[in-house]
C-alpha positions in Angstrom: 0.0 0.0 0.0 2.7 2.5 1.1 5.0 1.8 -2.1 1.9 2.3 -4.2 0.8 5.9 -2.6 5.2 6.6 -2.8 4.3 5.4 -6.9 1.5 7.8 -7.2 2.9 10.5 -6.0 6.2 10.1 -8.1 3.6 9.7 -11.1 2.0 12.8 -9.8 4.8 15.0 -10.5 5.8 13.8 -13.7 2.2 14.0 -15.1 1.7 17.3 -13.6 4.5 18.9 -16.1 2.2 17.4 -19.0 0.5 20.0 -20.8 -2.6 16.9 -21.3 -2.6 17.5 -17.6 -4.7 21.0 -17.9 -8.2 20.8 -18.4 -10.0 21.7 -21.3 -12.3 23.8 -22.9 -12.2 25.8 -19.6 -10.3 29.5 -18.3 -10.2 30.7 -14.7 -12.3 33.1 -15.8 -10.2 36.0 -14.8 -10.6 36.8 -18.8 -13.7 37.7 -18.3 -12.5 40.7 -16.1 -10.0 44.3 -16.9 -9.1 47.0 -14.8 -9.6 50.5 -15.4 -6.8 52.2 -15.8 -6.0 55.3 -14.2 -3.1 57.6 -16.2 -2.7 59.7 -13.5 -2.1 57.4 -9.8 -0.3 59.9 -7.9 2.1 57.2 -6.1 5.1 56.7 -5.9 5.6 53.0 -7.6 8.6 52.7 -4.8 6.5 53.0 -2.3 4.0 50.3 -3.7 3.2 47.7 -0.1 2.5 44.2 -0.7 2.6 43.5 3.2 0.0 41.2 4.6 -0.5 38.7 7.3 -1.5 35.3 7.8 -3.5 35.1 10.8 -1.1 35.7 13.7 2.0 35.9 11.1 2.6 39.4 10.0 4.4 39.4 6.6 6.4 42.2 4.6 6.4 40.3 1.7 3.6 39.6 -1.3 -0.2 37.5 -0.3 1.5 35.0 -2.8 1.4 30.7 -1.7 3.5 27.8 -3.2 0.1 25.7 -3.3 0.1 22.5 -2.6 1.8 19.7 -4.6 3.8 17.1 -3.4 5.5 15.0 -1.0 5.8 11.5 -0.1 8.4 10.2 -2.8 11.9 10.5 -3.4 11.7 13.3 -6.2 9.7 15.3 -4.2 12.3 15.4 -0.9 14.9 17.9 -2.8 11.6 19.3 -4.7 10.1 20.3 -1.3 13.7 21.6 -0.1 13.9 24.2 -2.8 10.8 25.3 -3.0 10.9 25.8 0.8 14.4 27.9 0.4 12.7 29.8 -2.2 9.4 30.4 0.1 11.5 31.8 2.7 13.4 33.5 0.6 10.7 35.6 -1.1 8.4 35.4 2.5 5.5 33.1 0.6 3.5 31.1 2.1 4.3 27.5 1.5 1.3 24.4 1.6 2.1 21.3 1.4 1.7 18.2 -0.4 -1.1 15.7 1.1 1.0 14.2 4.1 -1.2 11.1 4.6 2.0 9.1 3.2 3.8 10.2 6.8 1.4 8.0 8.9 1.9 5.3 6.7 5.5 4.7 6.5 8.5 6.7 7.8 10.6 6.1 4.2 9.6 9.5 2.9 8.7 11.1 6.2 11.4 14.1 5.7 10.5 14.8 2.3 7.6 16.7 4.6 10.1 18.2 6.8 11.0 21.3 5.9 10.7 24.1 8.2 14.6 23.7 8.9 14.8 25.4 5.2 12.0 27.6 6.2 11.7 29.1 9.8 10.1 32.5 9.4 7.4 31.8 6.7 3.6 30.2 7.8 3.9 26.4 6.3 0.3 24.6 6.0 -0.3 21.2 6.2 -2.3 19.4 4.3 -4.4 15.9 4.5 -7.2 14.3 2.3 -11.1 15.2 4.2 -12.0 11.7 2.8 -9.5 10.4 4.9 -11.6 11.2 7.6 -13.8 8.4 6.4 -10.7 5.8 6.4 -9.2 5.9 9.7 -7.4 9.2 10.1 -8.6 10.6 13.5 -7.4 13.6 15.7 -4.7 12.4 16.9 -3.0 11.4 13.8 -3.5 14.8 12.4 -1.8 15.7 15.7 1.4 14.0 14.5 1.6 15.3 11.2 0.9 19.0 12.8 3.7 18.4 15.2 6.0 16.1 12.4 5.7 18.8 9.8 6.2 22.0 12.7 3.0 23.3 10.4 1.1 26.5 11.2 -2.2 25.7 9.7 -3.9 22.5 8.6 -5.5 22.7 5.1 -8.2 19.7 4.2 -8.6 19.3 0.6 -11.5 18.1 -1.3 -11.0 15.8 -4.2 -14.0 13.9 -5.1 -13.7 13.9 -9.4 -10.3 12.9 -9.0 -10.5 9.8 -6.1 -13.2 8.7 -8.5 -10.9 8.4 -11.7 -7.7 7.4 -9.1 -7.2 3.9 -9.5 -8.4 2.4 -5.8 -9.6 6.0 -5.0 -10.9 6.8 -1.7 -14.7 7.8 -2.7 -16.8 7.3 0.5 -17.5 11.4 1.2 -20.7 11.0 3.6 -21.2 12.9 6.4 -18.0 14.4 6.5 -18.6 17.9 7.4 -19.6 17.0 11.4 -16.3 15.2 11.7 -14.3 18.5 9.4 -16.2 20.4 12.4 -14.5 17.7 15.1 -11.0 17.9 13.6 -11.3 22.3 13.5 -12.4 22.2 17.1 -9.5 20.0 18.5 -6.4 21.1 16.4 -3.7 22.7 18.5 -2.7 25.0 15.4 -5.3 28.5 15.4 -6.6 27.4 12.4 -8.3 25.0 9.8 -8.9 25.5 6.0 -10.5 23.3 3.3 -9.0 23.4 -0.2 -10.1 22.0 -3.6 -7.6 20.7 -6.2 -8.8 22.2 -9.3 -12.8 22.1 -9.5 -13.9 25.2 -7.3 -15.5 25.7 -4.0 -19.0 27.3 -4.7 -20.5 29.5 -2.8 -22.9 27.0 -0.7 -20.3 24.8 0.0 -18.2 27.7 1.0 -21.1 28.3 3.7 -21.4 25.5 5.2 -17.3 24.9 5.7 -17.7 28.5 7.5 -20.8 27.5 9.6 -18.6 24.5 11.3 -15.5 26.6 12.1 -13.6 26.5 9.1 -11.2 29.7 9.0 -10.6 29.9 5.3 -11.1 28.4 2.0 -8.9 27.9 -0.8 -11.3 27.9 -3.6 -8.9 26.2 -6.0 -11.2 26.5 -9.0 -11.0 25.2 -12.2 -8.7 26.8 -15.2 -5.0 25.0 -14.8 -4.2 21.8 -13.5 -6.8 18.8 -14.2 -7.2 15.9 -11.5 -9.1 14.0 -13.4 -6.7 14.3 -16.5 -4.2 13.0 -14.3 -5.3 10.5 -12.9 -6.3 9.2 -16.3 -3.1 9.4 -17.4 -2.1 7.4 -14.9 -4.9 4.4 -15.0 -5.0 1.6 -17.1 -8.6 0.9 -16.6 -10.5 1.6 -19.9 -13.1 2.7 -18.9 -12.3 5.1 -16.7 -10.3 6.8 -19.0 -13.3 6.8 -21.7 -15.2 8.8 -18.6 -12.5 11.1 -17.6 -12.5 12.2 -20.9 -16.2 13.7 -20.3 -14.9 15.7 -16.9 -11.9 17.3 -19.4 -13.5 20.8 -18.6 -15.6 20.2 -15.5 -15.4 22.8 -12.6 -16.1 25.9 -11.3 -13.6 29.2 -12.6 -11.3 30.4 -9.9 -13.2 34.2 -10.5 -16.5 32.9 -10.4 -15.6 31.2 -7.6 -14.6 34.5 -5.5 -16.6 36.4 -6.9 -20.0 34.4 -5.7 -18.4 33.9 -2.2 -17.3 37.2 -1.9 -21.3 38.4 -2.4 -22.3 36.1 -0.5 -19.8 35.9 2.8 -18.4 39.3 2.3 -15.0 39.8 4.6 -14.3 35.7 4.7 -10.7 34.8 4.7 -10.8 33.4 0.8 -7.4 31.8 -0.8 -7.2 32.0 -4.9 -5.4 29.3 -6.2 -6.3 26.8 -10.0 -5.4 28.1 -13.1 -2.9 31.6 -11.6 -1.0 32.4 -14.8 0.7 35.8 -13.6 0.8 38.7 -11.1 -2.0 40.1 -13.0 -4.5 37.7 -12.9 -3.4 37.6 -8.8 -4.0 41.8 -8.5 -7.6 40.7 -10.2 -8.2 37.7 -7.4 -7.4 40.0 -4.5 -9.8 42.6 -6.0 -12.6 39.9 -5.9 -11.6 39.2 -2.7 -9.3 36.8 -2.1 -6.8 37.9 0.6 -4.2 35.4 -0.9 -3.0 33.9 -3.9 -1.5 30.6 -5.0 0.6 29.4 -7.8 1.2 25.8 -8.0 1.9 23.7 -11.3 4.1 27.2 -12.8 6.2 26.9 -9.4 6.3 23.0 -10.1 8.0 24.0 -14.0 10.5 26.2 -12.5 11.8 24.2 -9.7 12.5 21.7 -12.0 15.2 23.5 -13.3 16.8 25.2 -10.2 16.3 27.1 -7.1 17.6 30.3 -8.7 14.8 30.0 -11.8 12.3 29.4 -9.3 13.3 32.7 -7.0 13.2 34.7 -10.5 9.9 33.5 -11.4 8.6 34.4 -8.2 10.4 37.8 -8.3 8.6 38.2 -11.8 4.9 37.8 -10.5 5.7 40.0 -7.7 7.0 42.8 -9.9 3.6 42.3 -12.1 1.4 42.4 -9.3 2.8 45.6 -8.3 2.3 47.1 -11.6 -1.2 46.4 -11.7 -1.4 48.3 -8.3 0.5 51.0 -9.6 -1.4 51.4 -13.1 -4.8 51.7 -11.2 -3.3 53.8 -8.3 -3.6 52.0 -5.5 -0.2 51.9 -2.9 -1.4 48.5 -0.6 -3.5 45.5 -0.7 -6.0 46.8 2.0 -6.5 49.2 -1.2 -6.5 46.9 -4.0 -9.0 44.7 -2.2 -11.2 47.9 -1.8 -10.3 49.0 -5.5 -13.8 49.6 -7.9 -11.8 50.1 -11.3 -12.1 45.9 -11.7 -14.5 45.9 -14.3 -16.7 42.8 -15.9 -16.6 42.5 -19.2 -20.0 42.7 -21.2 
């Protein structure tokens, strides 16, 4: 069992480079959106703040996340190292792989441990909510809290994609009242629940916030495809003949935040699935996301080195604060307040 999840995950990583591994047919939706631009912004583009905070963590550096991606193999240890260099480097936040693999077996425990790379910057954990239906009680999510020195716990949703997974985990009853057990008895401040690639809505949203839940990623749809993946990876025929029907199923990132935002105004929202670019981050936060993730782009540039990574990053940084500065706004308290983001007829 533990050398097949140490497989997948391997597989994971390879197939996520793969442009078959987008979805199709389907945008983040952030197209549909354009700010206004103001000639005259009366700043000084020096003095542009990207500052923000992360519940108790306050940070000087951009509302930017390494999403989460991997962990459990032996590609991801020195993957998970560099990203968590460059994290702390640039001051992201940094999520973290599903770390169910750490409760099975010890062999890839470290690949997990990273906060020795990374002791200023928040680092979120991250586990499987189905799991809660498969044996994975408080106390285990306990260990991988205190194994992983986390600061937050993430729970991510992934029902398409367990479906298509070969031996997927697809027994998601009655979860929420134990999500609402787990939030209430975590030593860490705070929970979160986090799609991989197919949206929160807005009604879902609600009820997460109604049992505790302190923030949701919405992780919408528009870059990486789960399903794709995963039928990449099967060699059962015919769930590959019915992944192909889910090759652009899912909610956009902005519609996401956008139907959230009107419906749970001033809710802690993360923006992650489908990010291309500083811009398209300046247009999450104005929806109302408070921060923003990249994940498969950060996955490319790793690859090659540390150094390509940290220039990436430096890259989105500089384009979010030229969309601050070309609508005249100096901080992200004022880009989240902003009225020049505009919906295109």
């Amino acid at each position: 069992m533990t050398d097949s999840i140490h497989r997948r995950k391997q597989e994971h990583i390879e197939l996520s480079l793969s442009d078959e591994a987008l979805g199709r047919n389907i945008t983040n939706g952030f197209d549909r959106y354009r700010f206004k631009h103001n000639a005259l912004p009366e700043i000084d583009f020096n003095q542009i703040d990207l500052a923000t905070s992360f519940f108790h963590h306050l940070l000087p550096t951009p509302p930017f996340l390494i999403s989460s991606m991997t962990g459990g193999a032996a590609l991801a240890e020195s993957i998970n190292q560099n990203l968590a260099i460059a994290a702390e480097e640039r001051g992201w936040i940094f999520a973290l792989g599903s770390t169910r693999v750490m409760l099975e077996s010890d062999k890839y425990r470290s690949s997990f441990q990273v906060r020795r790379f990374a002791p200023t910057i928040p680092i979120i954990a991250n586990i499987g909510a189905v799991q809660l239906n498969y044996g994975i009680e408080i106390k285990e999510v306990k260990q991988i809290l205190e194994w992983t020195e986390a600061d937050a716990l993430v729970l991510h949703l992934n029902s398409i994609q367990e479906i298509i997974q070969q031996g997927g985990d697809v027994n998601f009853s009655y979860l929420l009242p134990k999500i609402e057990r787990l939030v209430k008895n975590l030593p860490v401040p705070v929970g979160g629940v986090k799609e991989v690639g197919f949206g929160i809505d807005e009604d879902v949203a609600k009820r997460l916030i109604d049992v505790g839940i302190a923030f949701v990623d919405v992780a919408g749809a528009g870059g990486t495809s789960w399903s794709q993946i995963e039928k990449l990876r099967s060699n059962e025929p015919i769930k590959k003949q019915a992944a192909e029907a889910f090759a652009s199923w899912g909610n956009p990132t902005a519609e996401c935040l956008f139907n959230i935002s009107e419906k749970l105004p001033n809710q802690k929202l993360m923006a992650s699935g489908g990010i291309r670019n500083g811009l398209d981050a300046a247009k999450a936060l104005a929806l109302g996301a408070s921060h923003v993730g990249f994940a498969r782009s950060v996955l490319k540039e790793v690859i090659k080195s540390p150094e390509a990574l940290m220039e990436w990053m430096q890259t989105r940084e500089l384009e979010l604060k030229i969309a601050m500065f070309g609508i005249g706004v100096e901080n992200i308290s004022e880009l989240k307040a902003t009225d020049r983001l505009q919906i295109l007829s």
